[in-house]
C-alpha positions as CSV (number, residue, x, y, z in Angstrom):
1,X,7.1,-19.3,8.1
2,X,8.0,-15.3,8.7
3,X,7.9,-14.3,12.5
4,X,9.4,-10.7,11.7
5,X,6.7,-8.1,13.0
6,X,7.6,-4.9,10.6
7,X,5.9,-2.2,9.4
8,X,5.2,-2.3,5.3
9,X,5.8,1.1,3.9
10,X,3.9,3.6,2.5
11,X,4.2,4.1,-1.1
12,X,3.6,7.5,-2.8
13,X,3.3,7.1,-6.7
14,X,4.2,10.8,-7.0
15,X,7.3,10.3,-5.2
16,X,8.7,7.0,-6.3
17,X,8.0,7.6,-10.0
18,X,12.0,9.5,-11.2
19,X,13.4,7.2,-9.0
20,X,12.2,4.3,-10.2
21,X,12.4,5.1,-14.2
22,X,15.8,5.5,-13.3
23,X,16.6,1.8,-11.9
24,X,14.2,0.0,-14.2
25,X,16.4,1.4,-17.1
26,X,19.9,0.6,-15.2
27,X,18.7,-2.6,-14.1
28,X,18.8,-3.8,-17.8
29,X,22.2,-3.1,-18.7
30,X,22.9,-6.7,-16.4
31,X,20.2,-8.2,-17.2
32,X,21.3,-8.3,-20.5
33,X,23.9,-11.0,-19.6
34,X,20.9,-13.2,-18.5
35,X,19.8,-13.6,-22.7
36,X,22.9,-15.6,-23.1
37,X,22.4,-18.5,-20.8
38,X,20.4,-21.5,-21.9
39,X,16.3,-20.4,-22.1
40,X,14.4,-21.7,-18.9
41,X,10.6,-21.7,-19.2
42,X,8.9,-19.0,-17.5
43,X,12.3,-17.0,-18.2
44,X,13.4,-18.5,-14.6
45,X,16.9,-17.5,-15.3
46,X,16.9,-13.6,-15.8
47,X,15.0,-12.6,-13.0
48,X,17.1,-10.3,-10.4
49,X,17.4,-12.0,-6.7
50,X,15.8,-9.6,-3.7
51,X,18.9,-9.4,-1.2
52,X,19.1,-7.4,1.8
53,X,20.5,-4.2,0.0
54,X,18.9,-4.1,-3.7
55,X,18.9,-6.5,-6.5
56,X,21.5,-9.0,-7.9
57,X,22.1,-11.1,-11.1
58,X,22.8,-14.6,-10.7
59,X,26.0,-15.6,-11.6
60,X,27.4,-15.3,-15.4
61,X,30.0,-17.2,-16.5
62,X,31.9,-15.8,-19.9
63,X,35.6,-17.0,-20.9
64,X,37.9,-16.6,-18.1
65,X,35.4,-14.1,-16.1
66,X,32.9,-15.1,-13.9
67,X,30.7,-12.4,-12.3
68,X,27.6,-10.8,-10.6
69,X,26.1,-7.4,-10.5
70,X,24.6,-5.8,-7.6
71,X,22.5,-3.1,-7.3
72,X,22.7,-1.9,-4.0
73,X,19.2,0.5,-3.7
74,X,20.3,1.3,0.1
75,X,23.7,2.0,-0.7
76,X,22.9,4.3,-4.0
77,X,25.7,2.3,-5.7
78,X,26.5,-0.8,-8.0
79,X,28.6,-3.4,-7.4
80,X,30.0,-5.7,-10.3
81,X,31.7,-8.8,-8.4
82,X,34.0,-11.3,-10.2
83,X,36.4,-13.8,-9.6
84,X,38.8,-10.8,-11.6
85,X,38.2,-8.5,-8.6
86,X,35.3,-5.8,-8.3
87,X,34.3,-2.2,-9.4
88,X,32.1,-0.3,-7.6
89,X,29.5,2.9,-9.9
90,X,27.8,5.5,-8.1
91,X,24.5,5.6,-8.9
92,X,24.0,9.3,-8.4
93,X,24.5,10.1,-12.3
94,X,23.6,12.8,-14.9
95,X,21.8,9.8,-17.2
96,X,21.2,6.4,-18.2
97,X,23.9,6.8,-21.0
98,X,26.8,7.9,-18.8
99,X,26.2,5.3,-15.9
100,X,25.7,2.7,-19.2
101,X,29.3,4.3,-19.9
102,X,31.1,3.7,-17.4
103,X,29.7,0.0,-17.0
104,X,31.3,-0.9,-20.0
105,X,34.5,0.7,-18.6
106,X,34.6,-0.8,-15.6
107,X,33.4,-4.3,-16.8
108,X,36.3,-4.2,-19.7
109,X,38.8,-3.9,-16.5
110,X,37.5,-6.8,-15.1
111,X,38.0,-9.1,-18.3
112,X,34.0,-8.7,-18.9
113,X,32.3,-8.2,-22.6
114,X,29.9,-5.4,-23.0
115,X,26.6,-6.5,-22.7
116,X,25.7,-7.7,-26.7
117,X,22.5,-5.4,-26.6
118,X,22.2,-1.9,-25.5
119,X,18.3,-1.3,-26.3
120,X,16.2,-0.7,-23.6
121,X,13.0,-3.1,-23.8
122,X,9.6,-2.4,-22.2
123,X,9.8,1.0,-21.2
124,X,7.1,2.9,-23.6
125,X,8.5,6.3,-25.1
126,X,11.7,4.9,-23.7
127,X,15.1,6.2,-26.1
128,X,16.2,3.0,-28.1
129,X,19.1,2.8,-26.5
130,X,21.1,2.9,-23.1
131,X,23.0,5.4,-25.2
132,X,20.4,7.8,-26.4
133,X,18.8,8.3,-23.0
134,X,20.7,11.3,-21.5
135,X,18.0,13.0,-19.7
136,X,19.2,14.2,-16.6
137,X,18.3,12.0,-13.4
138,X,17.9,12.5,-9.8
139,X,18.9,9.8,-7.3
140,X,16.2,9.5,-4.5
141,X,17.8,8.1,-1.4
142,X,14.5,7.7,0.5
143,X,12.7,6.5,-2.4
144,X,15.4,3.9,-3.3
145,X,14.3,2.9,0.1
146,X,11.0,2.7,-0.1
147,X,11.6,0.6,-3.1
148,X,13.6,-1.9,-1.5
149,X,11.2,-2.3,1.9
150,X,8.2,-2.9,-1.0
151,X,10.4,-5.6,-3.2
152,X,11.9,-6.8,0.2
153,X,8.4,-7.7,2.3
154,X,6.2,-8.8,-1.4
155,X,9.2,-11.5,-1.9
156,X,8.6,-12.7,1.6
157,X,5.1,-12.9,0.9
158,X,5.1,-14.7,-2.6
159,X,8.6,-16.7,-1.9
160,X,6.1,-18.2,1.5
161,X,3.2,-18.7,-1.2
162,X,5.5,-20.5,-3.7
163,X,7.0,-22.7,-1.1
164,X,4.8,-25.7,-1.0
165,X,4.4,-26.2,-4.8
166,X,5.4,-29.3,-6.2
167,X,5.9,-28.4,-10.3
168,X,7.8,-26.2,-11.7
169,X,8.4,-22.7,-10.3
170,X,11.2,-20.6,-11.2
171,X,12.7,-18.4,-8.3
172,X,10.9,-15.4,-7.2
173,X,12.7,-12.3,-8.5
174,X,12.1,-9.5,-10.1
175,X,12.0,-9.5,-13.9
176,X,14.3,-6.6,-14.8
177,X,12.3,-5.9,-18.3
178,X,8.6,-5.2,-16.8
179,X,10.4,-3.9,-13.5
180,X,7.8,-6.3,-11.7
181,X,8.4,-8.8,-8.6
182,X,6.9,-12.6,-10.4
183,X,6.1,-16.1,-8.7
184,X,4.8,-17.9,-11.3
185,X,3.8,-21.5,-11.4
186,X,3.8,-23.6,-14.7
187,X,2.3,-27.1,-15.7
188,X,3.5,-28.4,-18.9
189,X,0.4,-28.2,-21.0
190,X,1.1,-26.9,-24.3
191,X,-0.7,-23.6,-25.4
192,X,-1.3,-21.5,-28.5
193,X,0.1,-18.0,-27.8
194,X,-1.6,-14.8,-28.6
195,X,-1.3,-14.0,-32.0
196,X,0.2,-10.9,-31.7
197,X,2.6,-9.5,-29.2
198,X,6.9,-9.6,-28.6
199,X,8.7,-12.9,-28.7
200,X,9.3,-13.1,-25.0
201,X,6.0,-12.5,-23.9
202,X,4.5,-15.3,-26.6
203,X,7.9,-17.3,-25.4
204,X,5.9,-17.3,-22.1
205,X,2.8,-18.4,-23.7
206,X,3.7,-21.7,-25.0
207,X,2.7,-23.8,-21.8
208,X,-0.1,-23.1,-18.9
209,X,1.1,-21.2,-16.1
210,X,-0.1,-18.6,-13.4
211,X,1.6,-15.7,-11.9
212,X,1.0,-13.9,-9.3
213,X,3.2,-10.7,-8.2
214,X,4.0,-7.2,-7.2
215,X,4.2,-4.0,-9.5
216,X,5.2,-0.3,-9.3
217,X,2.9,-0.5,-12.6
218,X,1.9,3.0,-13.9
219,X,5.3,4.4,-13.2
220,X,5.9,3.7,-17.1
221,X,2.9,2.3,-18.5
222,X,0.3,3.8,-20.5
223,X,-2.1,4.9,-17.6
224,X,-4.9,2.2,-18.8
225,X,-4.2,-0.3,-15.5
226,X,-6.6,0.2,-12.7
227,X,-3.7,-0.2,-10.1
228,X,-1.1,2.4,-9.2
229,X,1.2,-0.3,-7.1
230,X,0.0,-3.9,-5.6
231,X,-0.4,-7.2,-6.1
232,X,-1.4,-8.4,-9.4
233,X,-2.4,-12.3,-10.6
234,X,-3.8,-13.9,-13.8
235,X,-4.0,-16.7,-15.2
236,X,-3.0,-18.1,-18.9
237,X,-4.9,-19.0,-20.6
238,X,-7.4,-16.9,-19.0
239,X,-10.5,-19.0,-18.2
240,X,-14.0,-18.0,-18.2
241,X,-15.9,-17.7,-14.4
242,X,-13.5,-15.5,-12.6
243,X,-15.5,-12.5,-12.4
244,X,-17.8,-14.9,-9.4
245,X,-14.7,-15.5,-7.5
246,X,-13.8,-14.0,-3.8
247,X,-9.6,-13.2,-3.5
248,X,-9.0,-14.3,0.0
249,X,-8.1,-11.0,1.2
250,X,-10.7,-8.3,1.6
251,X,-10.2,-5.5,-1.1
252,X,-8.8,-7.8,-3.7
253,X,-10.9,-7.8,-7.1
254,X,-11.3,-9.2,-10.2
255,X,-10.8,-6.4,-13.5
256,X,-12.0,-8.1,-16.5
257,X,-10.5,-5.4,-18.8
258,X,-6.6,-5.3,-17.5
259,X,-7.7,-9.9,-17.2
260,X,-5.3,-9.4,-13.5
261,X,-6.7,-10.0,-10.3
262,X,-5.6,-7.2,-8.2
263,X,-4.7,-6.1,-4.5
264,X,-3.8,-2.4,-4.0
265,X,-0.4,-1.7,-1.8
266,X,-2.6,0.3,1.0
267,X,-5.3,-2.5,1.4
268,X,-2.4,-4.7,1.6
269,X,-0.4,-3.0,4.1
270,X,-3.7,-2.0,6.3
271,X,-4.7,-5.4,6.2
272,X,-4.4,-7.2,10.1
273,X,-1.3,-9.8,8.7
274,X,-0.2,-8.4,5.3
275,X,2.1,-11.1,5.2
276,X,-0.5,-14.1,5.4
277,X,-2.7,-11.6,3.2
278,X,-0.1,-12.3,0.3
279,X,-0.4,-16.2,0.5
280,X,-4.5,-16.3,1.1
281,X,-4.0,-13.7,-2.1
282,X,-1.8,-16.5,-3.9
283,X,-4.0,-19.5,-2.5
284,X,-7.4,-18.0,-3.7
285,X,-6.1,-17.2,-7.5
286,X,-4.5,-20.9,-7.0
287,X,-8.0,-22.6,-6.3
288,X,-9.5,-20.1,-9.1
289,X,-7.0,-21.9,-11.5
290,X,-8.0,-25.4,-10.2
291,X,-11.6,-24.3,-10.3
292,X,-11.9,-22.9,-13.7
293,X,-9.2,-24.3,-15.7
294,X,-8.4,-27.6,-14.3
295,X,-5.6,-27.0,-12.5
296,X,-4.5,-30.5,-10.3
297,X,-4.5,-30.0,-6.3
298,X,-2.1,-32.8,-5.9
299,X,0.8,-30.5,-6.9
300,X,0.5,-28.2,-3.8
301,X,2.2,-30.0,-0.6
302,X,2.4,-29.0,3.3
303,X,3.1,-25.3,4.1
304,X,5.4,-26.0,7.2
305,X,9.0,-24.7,8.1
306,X,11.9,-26.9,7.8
307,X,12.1,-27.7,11.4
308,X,8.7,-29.5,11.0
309,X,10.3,-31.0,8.3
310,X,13.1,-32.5,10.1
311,X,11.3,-33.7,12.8
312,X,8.2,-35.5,11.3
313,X,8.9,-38.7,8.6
314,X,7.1,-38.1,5.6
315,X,3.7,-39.9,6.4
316,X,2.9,-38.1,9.0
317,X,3.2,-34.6,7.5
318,X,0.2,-32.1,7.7
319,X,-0.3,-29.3,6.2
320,X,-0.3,-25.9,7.6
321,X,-1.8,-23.4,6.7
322,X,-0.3,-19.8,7.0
């Protein structure tokens, strides 16, 4: 229960766009690390934490090494932490391929293997590899910020909406693949994926779930999405009767062709509360999932802070809506 009064930024497509091709490439070369570790459903495990100066892995743990990578957006540098010591990359570079280069360097000093993949996934008209991409690029210190505030203030939002949820809900980070900010809840009801599509994404499809989310979207993407940057939801399977529903926030709308539920940034931010706008956002696609596919409304609990919590025995708890 947030009481920070700050402003959420303006976000200029135009402007963000080098800056952010940049980092979602980057951001892979950890994120690698996360394929190794045991599978969690949802893909819980790989998503990068929002901290209060970029993006971090969680924790890896390989032979002797132990380690974390930081990505420090308001710093323009990265930090690779391990119980061996640290290294610290600039990440004003001449191209993916050299800052890729000297990761392995400095990683190799610190007792840490190369990361076994090099391909870069989800980036259409992307190079293959980390290797292959040597197009020069320009590090954006204002737009680096920009990106932070916008990952920093959605987490808040969605990290508030995920709190009361009683089933599984992996931690609300930012998938480094799609470049996207998830909170996804799951019930484990087994589902037939789509017949076509790439492993992780049908992965994703073996059980129910809903997500609901933040994207720089068109940055990269084909230019078919509706939404330049905003909230996004859906729900999978995708049930019939959405296209009757209201969003709980003014501006929010149904778009049966992308099958997301979507907020723009500038409604958000405009809005009187953007922070409560993200969880009346979360709430209304949560009741459209109860509404139209069954969903149970015994697995949401009170929305209170913890010193409610520890001042109230269980019984007497009420929920409180933000």
């Amino acid at each position: 229960m947030s009481e920070r009064t700050v402003e959420w930024p303006v976000l200029d497509h135009v402007e963000l766009a080098p800056t952010i091709e940049y980092v979602n490439r980057v951001v892979q070369v950890a994120g690698k690390y996360s394929l190794d570790d045991p599978f969690e459903v949802g893909w819980g495990n790989i998503v990068l934490e929002v901290t209060p100066r970029g993006l971090r892995t969680p924790p890896f743990r390989r032979e002797a090494a132990t380690f974390a990578v930081h990505y420090r957006l308001l710093d323009g540098d990265v930090v690779i932490e391990s119980n061996r010591g640290s290294r610290t990359l600039p990440l004003a570079r001449t191209s993916v391929a050299d800052f890729y280069s000297a990761f392995c360097e400095a990683a190799g000093e610190l007792g840490i293997p190369h990361p076994r993949s090099a391909r870069i996934c989800e980036i259409p008209d992307a190079p293959s590899t980390f290797e292959d991409d040597r197009s020069e690029r320009v590090w954006d210190v204002r737009s680096a910020h920009r990106m932070w505030e916008a990952f920093d203030r959605a987490a808040e939002g969605l990290e508030a909406w995920q709190a009361p949820f009683l089933g599984h809900r992996p931690r609300v980070g930012v998938m480094w693949g799609s470049f996207d900010l998830s909170a996804t809840r799951w019930r484990p009801n087994r589902t037939t994926p789509a017949p076509k599509g790439p492993p992780f994404m049908r992965n994703a499809q073996l059980h129910e779930y809903m997500s609901v989310g933040f994207s720089f979207d068109n940055i990269h993407s084909s230019g078919h999405s509706p939404l330049r940057i905003g909230l996004y939801a859906y729900i999978w399977p995708q049930p019939d009767g959405l296209e009757d529903r209201t969003w709980g926030v003014e501006g929010a709308a149904w778009h049966p062709d992308a099958g997301l539920v979507l907020l723009p940034w500038e409604t958000l931010r405009q809005a009187p509360d953007p922070l409560a706008a993200v969880t009346a956002f979360g709430d209304a696609v949560y009741d459209a999932a109860v509404a139209t596919a069954g969903w149970p409304t015994d697995l949401i609990g009170p929305r209170v802070d913890g010193w409610f919590m520890s001042e109230h025995p269980p019984a007497h708890h009420t929920p409180q809506q933000s």
